[in-house]
Each structure stands twice: as structure tokens, then as C-alpha cells.
C-alpha positions as CSV (number, residue, x, y, z in Angstrom):
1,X,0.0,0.0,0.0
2,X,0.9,3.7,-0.6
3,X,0.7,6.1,1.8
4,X,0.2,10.0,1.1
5,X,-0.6,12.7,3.3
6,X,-0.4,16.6,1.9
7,X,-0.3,19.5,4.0
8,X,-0.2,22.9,2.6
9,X,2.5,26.0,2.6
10,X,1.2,29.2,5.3
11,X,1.5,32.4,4.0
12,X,2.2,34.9,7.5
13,X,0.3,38.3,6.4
14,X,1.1,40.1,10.0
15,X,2.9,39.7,13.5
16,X,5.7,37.1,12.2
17,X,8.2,37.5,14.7
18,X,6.3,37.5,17.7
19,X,5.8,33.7,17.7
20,X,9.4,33.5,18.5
21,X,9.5,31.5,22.1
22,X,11.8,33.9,23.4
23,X,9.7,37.1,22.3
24,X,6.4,35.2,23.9
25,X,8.5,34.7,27.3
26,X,9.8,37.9,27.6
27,X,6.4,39.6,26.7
28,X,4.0,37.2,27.2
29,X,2.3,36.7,24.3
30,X,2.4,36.6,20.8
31,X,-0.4,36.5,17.4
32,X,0.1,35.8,14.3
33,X,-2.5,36.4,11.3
34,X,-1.7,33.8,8.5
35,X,-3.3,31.9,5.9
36,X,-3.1,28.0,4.6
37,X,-2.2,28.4,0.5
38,X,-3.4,26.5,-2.5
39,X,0.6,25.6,-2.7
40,X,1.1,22.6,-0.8
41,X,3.7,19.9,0.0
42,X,3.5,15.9,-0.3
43,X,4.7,12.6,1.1
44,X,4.4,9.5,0.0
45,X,5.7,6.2,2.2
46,X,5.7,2.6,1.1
47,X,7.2,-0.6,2.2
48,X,8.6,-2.6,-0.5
49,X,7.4,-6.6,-0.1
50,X,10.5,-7.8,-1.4
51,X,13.5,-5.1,-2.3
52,X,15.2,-2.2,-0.6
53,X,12.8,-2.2,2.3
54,X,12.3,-5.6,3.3
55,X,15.2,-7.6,1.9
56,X,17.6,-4.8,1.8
57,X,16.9,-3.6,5.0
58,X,17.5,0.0,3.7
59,X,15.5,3.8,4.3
60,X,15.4,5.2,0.3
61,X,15.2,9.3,1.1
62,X,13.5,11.4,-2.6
63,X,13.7,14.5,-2.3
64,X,16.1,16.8,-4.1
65,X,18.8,14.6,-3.3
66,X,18.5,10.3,-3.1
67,X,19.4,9.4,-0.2
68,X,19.9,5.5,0.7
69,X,21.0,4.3,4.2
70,X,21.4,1.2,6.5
71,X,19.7,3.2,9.5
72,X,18.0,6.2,10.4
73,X,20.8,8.2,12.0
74,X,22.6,8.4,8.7
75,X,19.8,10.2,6.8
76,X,20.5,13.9,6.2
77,X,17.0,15.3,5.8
78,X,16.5,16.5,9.2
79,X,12.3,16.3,8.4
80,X,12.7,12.8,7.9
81,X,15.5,12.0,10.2
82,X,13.7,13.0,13.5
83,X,10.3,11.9,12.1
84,X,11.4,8.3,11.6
85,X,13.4,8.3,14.8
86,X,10.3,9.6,16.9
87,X,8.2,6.4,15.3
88,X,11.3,4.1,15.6
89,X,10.4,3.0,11.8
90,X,11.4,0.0,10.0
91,X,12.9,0.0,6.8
92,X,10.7,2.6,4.4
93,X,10.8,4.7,1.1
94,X,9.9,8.4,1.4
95,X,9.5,10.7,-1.5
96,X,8.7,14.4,-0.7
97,X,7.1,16.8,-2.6
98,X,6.1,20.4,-3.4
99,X,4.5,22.9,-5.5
100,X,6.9,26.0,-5.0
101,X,10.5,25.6,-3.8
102,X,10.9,24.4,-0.1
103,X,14.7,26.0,0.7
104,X,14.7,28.8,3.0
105,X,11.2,29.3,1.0
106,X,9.7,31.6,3.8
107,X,6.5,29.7,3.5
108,X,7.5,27.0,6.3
109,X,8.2,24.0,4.2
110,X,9.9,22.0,6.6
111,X,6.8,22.4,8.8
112,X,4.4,21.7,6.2
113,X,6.7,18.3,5.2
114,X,6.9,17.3,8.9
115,X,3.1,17.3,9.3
116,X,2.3,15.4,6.3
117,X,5.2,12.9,7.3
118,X,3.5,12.8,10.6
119,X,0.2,12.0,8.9
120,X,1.6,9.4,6.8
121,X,3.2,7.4,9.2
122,X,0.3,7.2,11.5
123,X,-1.4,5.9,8.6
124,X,1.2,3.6,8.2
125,X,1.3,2.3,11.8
126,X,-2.6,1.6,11.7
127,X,-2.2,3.7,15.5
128,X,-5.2,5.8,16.4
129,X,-5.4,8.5,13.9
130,X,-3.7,12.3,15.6
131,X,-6.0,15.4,15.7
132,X,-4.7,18.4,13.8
133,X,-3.4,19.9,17.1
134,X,-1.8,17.0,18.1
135,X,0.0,16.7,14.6
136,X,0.7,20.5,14.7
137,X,2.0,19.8,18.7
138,X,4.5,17.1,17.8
139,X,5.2,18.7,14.8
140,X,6.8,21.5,16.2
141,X,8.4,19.3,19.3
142,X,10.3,17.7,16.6
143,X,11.8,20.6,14.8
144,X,12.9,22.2,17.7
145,X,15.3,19.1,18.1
146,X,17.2,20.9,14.8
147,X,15.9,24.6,15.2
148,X,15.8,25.8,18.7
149,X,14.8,28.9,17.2
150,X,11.7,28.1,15.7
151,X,8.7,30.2,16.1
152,X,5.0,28.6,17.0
153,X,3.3,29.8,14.2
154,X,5.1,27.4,11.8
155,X,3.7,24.0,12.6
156,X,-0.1,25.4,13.4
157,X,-0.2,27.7,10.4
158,X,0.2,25.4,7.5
159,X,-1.5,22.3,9.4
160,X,-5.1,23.9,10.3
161,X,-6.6,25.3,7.4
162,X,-8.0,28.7,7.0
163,X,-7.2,32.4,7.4
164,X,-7.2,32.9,11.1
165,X,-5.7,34.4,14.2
166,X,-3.5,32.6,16.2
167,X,-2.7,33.8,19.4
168,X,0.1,32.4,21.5
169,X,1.2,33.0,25.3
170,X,4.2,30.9,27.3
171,X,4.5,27.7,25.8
172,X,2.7,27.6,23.2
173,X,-1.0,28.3,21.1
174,X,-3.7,29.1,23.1
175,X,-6.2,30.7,20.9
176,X,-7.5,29.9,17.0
177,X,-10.0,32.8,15.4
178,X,-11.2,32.0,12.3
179,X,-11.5,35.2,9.6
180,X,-13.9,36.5,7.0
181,X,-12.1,34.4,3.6
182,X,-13.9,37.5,1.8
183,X,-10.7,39.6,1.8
184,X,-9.6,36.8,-1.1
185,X,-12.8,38.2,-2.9
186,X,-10.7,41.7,-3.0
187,X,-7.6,41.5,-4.3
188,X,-5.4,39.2,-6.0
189,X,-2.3,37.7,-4.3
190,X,0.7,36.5,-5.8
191,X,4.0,34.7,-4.9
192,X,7.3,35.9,-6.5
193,X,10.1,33.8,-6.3
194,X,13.4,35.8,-5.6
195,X,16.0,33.2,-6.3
196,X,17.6,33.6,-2.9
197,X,18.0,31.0,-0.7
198,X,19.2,30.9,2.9
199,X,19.3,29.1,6.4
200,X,16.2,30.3,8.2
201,X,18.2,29.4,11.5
202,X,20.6,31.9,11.2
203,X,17.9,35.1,10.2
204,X,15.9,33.6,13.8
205,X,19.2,33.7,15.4
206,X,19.5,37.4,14.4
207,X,16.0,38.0,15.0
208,X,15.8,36.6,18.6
209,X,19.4,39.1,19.0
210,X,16.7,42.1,18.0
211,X,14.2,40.8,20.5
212,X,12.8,44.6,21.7
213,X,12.9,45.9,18.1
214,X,9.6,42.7,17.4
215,X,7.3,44.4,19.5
216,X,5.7,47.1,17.0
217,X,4.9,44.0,15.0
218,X,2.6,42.4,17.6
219,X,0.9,45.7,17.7
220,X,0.3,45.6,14.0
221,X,-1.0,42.4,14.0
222,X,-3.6,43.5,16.9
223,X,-4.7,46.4,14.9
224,X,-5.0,44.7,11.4
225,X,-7.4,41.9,13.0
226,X,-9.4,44.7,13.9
227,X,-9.5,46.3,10.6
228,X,-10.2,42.6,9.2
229,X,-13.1,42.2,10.8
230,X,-14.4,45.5,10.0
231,X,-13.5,44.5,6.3
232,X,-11.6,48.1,6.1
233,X,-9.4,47.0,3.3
234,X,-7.9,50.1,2.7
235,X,-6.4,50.5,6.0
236,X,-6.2,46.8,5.8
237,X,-3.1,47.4,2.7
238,X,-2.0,50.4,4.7
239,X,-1.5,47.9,7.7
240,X,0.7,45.3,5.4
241,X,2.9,48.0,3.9
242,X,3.3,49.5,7.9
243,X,4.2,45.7,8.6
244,X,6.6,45.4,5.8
245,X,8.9,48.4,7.2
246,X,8.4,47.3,11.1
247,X,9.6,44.0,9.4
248,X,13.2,45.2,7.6
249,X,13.7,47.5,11.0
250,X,13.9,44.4,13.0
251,X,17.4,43.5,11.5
252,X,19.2,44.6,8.5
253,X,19.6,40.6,7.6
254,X,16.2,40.5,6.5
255,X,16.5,42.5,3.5
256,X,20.4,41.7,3.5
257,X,20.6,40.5,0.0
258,X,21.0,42.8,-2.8
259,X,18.9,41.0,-5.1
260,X,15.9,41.4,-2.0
261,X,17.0,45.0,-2.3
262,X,16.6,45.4,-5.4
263,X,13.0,43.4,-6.2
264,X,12.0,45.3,-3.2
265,X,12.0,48.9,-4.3
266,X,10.8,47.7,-8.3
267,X,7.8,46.7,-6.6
268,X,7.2,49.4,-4.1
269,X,7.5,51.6,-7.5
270,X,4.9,49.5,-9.5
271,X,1.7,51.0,-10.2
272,X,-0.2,47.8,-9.8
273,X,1.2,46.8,-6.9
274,X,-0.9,47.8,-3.5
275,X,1.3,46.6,-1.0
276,X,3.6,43.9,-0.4
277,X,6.3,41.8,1.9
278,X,8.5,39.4,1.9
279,X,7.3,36.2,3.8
280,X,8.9,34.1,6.4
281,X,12.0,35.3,8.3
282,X,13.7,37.0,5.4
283,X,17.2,37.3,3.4
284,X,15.6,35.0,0.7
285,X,12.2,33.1,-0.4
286,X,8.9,34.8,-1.9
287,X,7.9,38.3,-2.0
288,X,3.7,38.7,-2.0
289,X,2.1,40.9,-3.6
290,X,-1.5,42.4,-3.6
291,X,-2.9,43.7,-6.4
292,X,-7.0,44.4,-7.9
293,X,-8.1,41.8,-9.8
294,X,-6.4,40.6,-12.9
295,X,-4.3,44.1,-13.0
296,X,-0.6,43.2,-11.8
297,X,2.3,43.9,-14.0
298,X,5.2,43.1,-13.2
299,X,8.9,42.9,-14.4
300,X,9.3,39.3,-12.4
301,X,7.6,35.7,-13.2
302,X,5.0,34.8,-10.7
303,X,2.2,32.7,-9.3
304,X,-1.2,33.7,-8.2
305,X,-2.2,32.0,-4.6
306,X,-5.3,31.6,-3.5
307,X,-6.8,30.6,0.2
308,X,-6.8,26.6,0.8
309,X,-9.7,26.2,3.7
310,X,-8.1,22.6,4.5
311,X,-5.0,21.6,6.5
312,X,-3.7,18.3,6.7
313,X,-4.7,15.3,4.7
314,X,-3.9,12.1,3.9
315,X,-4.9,8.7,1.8
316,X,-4.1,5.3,1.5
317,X,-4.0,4.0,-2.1
């Protein structure tokens, strides 16, 4: 049998940042306003009846590399390392998907793949089947084993579906608020790939080093689930742009790169574009952009996202 679970990319629209553990213990709390994409990742996990697996004894690893090992401390995907370590599990092939590119993406890719491995070997295991939560709680147990800096929202935001508030205090989530999805039915929003890549480690590193200079952030993000709900969408852009330069004033890392430079001021000169950011920690990844309907023009390829209502899934073929 084949396993597959899918669990889509998040895209953070306001207080990223302030789901860092060490901003949330030194201020006590945190909220993030994201959204689950119509990008998403993929597993799939077998167990040959008679090759690699079972007579081979060996873990096959697909990703962008092949990796093919006696036992699970020698793989190098960390996702899959800790995953399979957690479950202690036998011999298995694991390919791993995704519909945008997962390296220092800013759209938390390795969360997103952790889930759906999650999800796929529970199926595989026949064990009761995991909430959501409880995916999203081990999920983000398990990346802290390889990221001590990883923030909350991560794990949460691309595992439960929907555009929603989440709102954390010392230790973790503590509060989901579901939004209005008719800001989707406003403007379009694209992804721009910038063709820079980079350790998201080391920009949380940097962050958490700027911990005081986060707070104007989780003031944004109050305000602009305020506006949400009043369906201002005016102040609503005004909000993202405000965000955006809260965002680069955090650290000069996150707009480090001269090519992020660069893209950065073509799009805050471009006519059609209403406001934008780049997503995730920064340095690297997808700029998004907002834009009225069928109207942007821009001097870069990119792909039009839309609001994906489900988290994670999974299927046994």
C-alpha cells in the first residue's frame, strides 16, 4: 500500500516574529495572522514486499537529493530524520514533494513536510489517527530538536486550514479565530520567487538578537485583526505596507541581500502593486504581492495564490 498525506504552505500576512518562544516569554504573548495556501507539499511512504525495504533492509530518502542508508541516524533530511526516529520505523521509502521551492522558502516548508510525514506514518502504523493539534504539537516538538529557534506559528499555520488568528502566550497556542475568507474576494495575491536561498536558522538567530525591536509587530498584528473584521481593506493594505517596514527594522539581515533589495524597491515603484512583503524570516524566499483583480504587472515571473480552507490530509491508495 501507498501512503500520502499533503499538507499545505502558510503564508504569514502580519505579527511574524512575535511567535518567536523567546519574544512570547519575555512579553507574554504573541499573534500571528496567517493563511493555509493552494501551494502545498507531499509525502508518499511505502514498504517494498521484497526489495530495498524488506530484503535490503534499507531507508530510500527522494527528495532533491536520493538518499539510501542502512539506519536512520545516517539520513540527512532532518524532516525525515527526526520523524522516523520519533516512530522508531522499519525500513521505508519516502518521496517528498512540493509545489513552490521548499529551501529557506519563507512559506515553512519543513513544517508543512513534517506534518504530512507525521500523517503518513500514522497511517502507516494503523495507531489511532492524531487530531490536527496534536500533529501540529508534535510537529513542532520535533523541529525544535534541529531549530531551537523556531517560532510557533510554523507547525499550526500550515496544518489547520483557513485564514485565522492565532494567538500564543508561554509555551505555546492558546487561541485559534477563524476570519472572514472575503478579503480573497478583494484582491489578488501572488507569490514571487526571488532566487535567494538561505538558512532560516541563522535570520531567527539574528531576530531573537533584536528581541525589543519585534514588539511594534505584535501591535500591528492586533490592529489589522481589527481592521479585518471591519473588512476596512484600505487600512487593511496600509496595515501590510506599515508591517513590511516594522519587518526590515527588526534586523538589516532581513533584507540583507541585494537582489531582496533590489526586487524590493521595483515593486514598491509598481503601479499595480498595492502593497507587499517578503514572507517568512527573510534574506531570501517569496515576495507577496497584492494587487485588484487581474491588474498586476510586473517585471518578475509569478504565481497567483489563493486561500486553501483545508489543513492536513492524507490517503491510503
Amino acid at each position: 500500500m501507498m501512503y500520502v498525506a499533503t499538507c499545505p504552505l502558510r503564508i504569514a500576512l502580519f505579527g511574524g516574529s512575535t511567535d518567536n518562544p523567546y519574544f512570547v516569554e519575555k512579553y507574554g504573548r504573541g499573534a500571528v495572522i496567517n493563511f493555509t495556501s493552494s501551494l502545498k507539499t507531499y509525502i508518499t511512504l511505502h514498504e517494498d514486499q521484497l526489495g530495498f525495504n524488506k530484503e535490503g533492509k534499507k531507508y530510500l530518502v527522494n527528495y532533491s537529493r536520493r538518499e539510501e542508508t542502512n539506519t536512520i541516524q545516517e539520513i540527512q533530511n532532518d524532516v525525515v530524520r527526526v520523524a522516523l526516529e520519533h516512530f522508531k520505523c522499519p525500513p521505508i521509502s519516502i518521496s517528498m514533494k512540493s509545489d513552490a521551492y521548499s529551501q529557506g522558502s519563507g512559506l515553512a516548508s519543513s513544517s508543512a513536510y513534517t506534518i504530512a510525514l507525521i500523517k503518513a506514518i500514522t497511517m502507516f502504523n494503523g495507531q489511532r489517527p492524531m487530531t490536527d493539534v496534536e500533529i501540529c504539537q508534535l510537529s513542532y516538538q520535533l523541529e525544535i530538536i534541529v531549530n531551537k529557534y523556531a517560532g510557533y506559528q510554523d507547525p499550526y499555520g500550515c496544518g489547520i486550514g483557513g485564514f485565522k488568528r492565532m494567538e500564543f502566550e508561554r509555551g505555546g497556542i492558546s487561541k485559534f479565530t477563524f476570519l472572514s475568507h472575503d478579503l480573497f474576494e478583494q484582491f489578488d495575491m501572488h507569490l514571487i520567487f526571488t532566487g535567494v536561498t538561505r538558512n532560516a536558522e541563522d535570520v531567527c538567530k539574528d531576530v531573537t538578537a533584536n528581541i525589543d525591536k519585534i514588539r511594534p509587530l505584535l501591535d500591528t498584528a492586533d490592529e489589522a485583526f481589527d481592521i479585518l473584521v471591519q473588512k476596512d481593506y484600505d487600512k487593511f493594505l496600509h496595515l501590510i505596507r506599515q508591517g513590511w517596514i516594522q519587518k526590515k527594522n527588526v534586523s538589516s539581515v532581513i533584507t540583507g541581500n541585494q537582489v531582496i533589495k533590489d526586487m524590493d524597491k521595483t515593486l514598491e515603484e509598481n503601479d499595480t502593486v498595492l502593497a507587499h512583503r517578503l514572507c517568512g524570516a527573510g534574506n531570501g524566499g517569496f515576495f507577496l504581492t497584492f494587487s485588484k483583480k487581474n491588474t498586476l504587472k510586473i517585471p518578475f515571473h509569478c504565481v497567483k495564490v489563493d486561500m486553501e480552507p483545508n489543513g492536513v490530509t492524507g490517503q491510503i491508495l
